[in-house]
N, C-alpha and C positions, 0 to 999 in steps of 0.2 A: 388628420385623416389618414386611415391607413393604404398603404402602396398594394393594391392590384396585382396578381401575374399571372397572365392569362399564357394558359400552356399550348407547346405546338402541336399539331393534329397527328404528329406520329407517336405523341403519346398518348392520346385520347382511343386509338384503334383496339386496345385491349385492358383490365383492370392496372394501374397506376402500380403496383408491386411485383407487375412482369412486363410495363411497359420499358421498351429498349429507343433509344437515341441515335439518330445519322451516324454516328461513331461509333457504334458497337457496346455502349455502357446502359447500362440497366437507370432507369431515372430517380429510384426514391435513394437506392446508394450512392447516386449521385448527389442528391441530395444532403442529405444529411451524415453523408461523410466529413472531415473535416476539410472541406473547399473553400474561396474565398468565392465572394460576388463575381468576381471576374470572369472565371474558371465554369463556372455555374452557369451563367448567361451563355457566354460562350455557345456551351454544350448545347445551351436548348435552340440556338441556330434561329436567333429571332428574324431573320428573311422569311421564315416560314412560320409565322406565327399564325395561331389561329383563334376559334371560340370554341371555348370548350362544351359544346351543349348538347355533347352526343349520348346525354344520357347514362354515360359510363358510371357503375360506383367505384367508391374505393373501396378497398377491401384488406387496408393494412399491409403497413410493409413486410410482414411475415405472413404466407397463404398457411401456412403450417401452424396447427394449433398444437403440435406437438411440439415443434423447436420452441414455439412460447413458453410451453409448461416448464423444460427442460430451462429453458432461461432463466424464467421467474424460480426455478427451483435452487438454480445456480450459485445465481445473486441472494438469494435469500439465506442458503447458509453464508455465503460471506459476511452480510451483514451480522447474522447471530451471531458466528464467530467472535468476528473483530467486537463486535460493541461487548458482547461478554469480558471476554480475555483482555483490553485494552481498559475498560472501566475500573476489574479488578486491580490491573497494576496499576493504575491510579490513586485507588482505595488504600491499597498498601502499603505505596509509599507515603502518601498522604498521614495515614494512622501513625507508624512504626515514625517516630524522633529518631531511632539510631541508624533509619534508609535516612535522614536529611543531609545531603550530599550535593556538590555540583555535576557527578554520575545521574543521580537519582535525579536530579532537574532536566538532564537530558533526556532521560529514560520515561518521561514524564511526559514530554515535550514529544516527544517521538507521538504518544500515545493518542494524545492529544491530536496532533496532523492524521494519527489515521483514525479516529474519532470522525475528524470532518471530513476526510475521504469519503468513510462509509454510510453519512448520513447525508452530508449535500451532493454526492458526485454519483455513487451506487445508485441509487434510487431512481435519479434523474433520466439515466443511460438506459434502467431498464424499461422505465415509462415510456420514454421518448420510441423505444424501439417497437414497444407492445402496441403503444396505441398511435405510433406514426406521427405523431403531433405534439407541438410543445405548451403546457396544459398550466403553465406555471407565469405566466404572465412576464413582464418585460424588465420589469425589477432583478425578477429571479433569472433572469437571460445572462444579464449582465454579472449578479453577483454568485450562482453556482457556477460560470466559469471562472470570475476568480477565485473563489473558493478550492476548483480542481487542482490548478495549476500550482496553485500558493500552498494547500499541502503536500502537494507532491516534491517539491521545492523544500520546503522544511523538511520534510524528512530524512531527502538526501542529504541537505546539508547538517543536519544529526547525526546521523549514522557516522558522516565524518567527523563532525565534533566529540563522538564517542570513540571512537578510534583512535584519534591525536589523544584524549584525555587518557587512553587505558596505553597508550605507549608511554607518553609520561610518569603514569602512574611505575610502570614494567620494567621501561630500560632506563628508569630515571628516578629509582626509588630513592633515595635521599635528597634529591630536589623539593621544596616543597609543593602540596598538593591545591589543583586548584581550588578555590574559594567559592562560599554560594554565592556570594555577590560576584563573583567574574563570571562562575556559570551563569547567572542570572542575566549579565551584560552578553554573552555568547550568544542568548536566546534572545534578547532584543535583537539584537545582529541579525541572525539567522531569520526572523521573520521579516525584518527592513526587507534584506536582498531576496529573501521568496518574493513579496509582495512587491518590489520593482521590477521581477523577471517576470511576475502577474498582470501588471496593469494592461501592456498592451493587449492581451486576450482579453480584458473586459473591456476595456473601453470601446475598442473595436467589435460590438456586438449589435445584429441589428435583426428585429423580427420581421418575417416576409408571410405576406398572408396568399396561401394557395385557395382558389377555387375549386371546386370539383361539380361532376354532377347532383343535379337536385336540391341548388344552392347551400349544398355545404360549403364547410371551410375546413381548411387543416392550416396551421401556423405551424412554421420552422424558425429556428434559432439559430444564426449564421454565420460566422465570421465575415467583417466588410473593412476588409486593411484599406489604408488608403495607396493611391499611385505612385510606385508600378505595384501594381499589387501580387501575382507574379514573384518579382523578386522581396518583396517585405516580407511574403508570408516563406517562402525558401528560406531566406538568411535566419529569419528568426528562429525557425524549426533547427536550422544548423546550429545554430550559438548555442540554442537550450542543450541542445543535445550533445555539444562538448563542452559545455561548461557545467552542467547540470548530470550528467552522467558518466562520460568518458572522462573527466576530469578528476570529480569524487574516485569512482571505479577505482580510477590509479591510485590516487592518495592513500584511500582504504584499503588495497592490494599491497601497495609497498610498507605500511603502516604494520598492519598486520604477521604480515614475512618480518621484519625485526624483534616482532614481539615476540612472534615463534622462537624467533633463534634466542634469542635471549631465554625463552624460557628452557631451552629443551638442552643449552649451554650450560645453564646455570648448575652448580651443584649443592645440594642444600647439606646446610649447615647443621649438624649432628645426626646425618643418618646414619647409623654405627648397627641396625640392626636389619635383617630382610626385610621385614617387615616394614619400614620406615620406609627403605629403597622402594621397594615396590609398590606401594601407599603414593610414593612420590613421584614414582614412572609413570601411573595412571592418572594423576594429578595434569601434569604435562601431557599426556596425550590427550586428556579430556578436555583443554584449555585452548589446547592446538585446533583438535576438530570442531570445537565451536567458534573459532572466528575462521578457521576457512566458511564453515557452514552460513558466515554471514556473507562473506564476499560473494559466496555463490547464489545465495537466495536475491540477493538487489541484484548481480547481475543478471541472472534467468529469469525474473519477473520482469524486469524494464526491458531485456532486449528488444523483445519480438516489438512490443508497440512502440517503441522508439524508433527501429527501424522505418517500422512501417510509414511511419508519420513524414520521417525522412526522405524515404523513397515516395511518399505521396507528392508532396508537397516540390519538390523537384521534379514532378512528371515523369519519375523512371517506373511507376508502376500506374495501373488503373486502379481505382479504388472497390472495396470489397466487404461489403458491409458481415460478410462469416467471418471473415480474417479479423477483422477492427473488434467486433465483438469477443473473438475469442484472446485477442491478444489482450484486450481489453479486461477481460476476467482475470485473465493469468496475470495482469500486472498489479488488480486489485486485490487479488487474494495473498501480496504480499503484507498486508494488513491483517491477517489471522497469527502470519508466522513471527511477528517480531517478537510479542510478547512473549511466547515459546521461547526462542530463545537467547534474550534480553535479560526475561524478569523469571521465568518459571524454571530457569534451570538452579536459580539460586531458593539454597532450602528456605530461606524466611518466606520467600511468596509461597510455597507448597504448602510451606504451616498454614499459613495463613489462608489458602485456597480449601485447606479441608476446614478449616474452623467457620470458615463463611457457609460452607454446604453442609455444616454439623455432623463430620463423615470420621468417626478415630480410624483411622487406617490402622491395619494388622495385617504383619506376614502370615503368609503362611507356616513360615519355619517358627520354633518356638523363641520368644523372646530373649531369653536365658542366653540359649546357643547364640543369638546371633549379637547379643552384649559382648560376650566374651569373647569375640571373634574383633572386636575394635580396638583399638589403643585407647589409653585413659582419658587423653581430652577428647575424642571422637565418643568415648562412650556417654561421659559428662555430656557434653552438647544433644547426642542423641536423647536424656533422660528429661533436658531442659525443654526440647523442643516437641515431645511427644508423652506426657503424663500422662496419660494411658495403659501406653505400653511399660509405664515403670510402676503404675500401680499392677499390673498383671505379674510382671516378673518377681515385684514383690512379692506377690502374692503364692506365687510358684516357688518362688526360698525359701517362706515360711513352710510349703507344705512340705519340702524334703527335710528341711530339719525335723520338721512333726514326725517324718516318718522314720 
């Protein structure tokens, strides 16, 4: 039998997405922000309870059918994004034998967690908001929050499993490299400890069926820690958040800075001509700006809702269903950018990105010129990786001998 909860009369005095609380907080983001039972009860001030049969409709927790569009719009390219771009590097590493790597199983693995991000967690958030209600039954209460939490969890702990792998690879090149069977044991690892920082968010999940006018219902999906609940759901938010972000963060920060220095120290071995030096200089600085570019993107996407979550859950802020949403996006839309630049900055995924879209790419500049403008094995690689452009230039040799 499901639990009843008949709402107090100072919510019923106006539509349920502008109705406000003895305290000053709005009722549906109260609701369905991330609050425990406790917190929630609390607010609604059951001394003052009443029956809800004043006729009032709901009318969704967004009055605005423009902020929906704009939502649904949101979300929607993240999902294209990410499932496009995240699939392909799947596809690629998958195909190509000479990606089979313990790199490539992380790279994989990465893809993979935001794979489930964007299909069980994306989806949920923007439903849940659109239609005020949770439409997904109680099964899926339970297992789309673990599912959020446990990829979220994998990924960070990737991101630093790729980090430690590409320092060892960098400041430890004659060490040897790790194996797919270790990578493959890092990746059972890494989903064990996601999946025990997961449980308590599912297990502690409970659906609470709302009343409204004209014997409707709307169901919510809720967090219900048990006592003190208060401090369970505080500490937990704390831990995640420095063992799961500010933790990684650093690792990945100080990781990174070695690897820099190492490369930008190092001096390579037979550059005897400008051209080699400078080939080489760009080499290094384009090596450098992509793993700051990484440290920067986890941490700017995860701040804002980490914070937030933080400051919720310890009662330093009120909750704020624009803020949660948007921080919310911003941290999901970290799932578009990895694949960029993970897997797309290296040339075998680009080949492999125009051979799947049947696209020859051609500069503009003529092909001839810009052969001649490479060193020998850069031109070799370019001829292997792009047969088009070496039947053209062929093509173009023959006609100046002709002529």
């Amino acid at each position: 039998m499901s639990r009843r909860l008949w709402l107090p009369s100072q919510y019923a005095s106006k539509p349920l997405g502008q109705a406000v609380g003895p305290n000053g907080t709005y009722f549906l983001p109260r609701l369905y922000a991330f609050h425990n039972l406790s917190s929630f009860y609390q607010d609604l001030d059951v001394d003052n309870m009443g029956d809800f049969d004043s006729g009032t409709r709901y009318e969704g927790e967004s009055q605005s059918r423009t902020v929906q569009a704009l939502l649904i719009v949101a979300y929607s390219v993240i999902i294209c994004i990410s499932l496009f771009g995240n699939v392909v590097v799947c596809h690629v590493v998958v195909k190509n034998k000479r990606m089979h790597s313990a790199t490539s199983l992380f790279i994989v693995n990465l893809a993979v967690a935001d794979i489930m991000i964007t299909v069980l967690n994306t989806p949920f958030t923007l439903v849940r908001f659109v239609s005020s209600t949770w439409i997904f039954g109680k099964l899926m209460c339970h297992i789309s929050r673990f599912v959020q939490y446990c990829s979220v969890h994998v990924s960070v702990l990737t991101l630093t499993a790729i980090a430690l792998d590409r320092h060892q690879v960098i400041v430890h090149p004659l060490k040897p490299r790790m194996s797919i069977v270790k990578g493959g044991i890092c990746i059972i690892v890494i989903w064990v400890m996601a999946s025990c920082f997961s449980l308590p968010h599912a297990i502690y999940q409970k659906l609470i069926w709302v009343p409204y006018g004209n014997r409707t219902h709307r169901m919510a999906c809720l967090s219900n820690f048990p006592a003190p609940t208060d401090l369970y759901w505080k500490y937990l938010d704390l831990t995640t958040f420095v063992l799961l972000y500010v933790l990684p963060l650093l690792v990945i920060s100080i990781t990174y800075t070695m690897v820099a220095k190492k490369l930008w120290m190092r001096n390579a071995i037979g550059d005897v001509t400008m051209e080699q030096y400078h080939a080489h200089q760009r080499k290094k600085k384009m090596t450098i700006k992509m793993l700051m570019l990484v440290v920067v993107v986890f941490a700017v996407c995860w701040f804002p809702l980490n914070c937030y979550l933080v400051l919720l859950s310890g009662k330093a802020i009120h909750s704020n269903n624009a803020l949660y949403f948007a921080f919310h996006w911003f941290a999901m839309s970290s799932t578009c950018y990895n694949p960029f630049i993970y897997c797309w900055l290296n040339e075998s995924f680009r080949s492999e990105l125009r051979s799947l879209l049947g696209v020859c790419w051609r500069p503009e500049v003529s092909g001839s010129h810009a052969l001649q403008s490479l060193s020998a094995p850069f031109r070799h690689a370019w001829e292997e990786n792009f047969p088009c452009k070496q039947a053209v230039v062929s093509q173009q040799t023959r006609d100046e001998n002709s002529a």
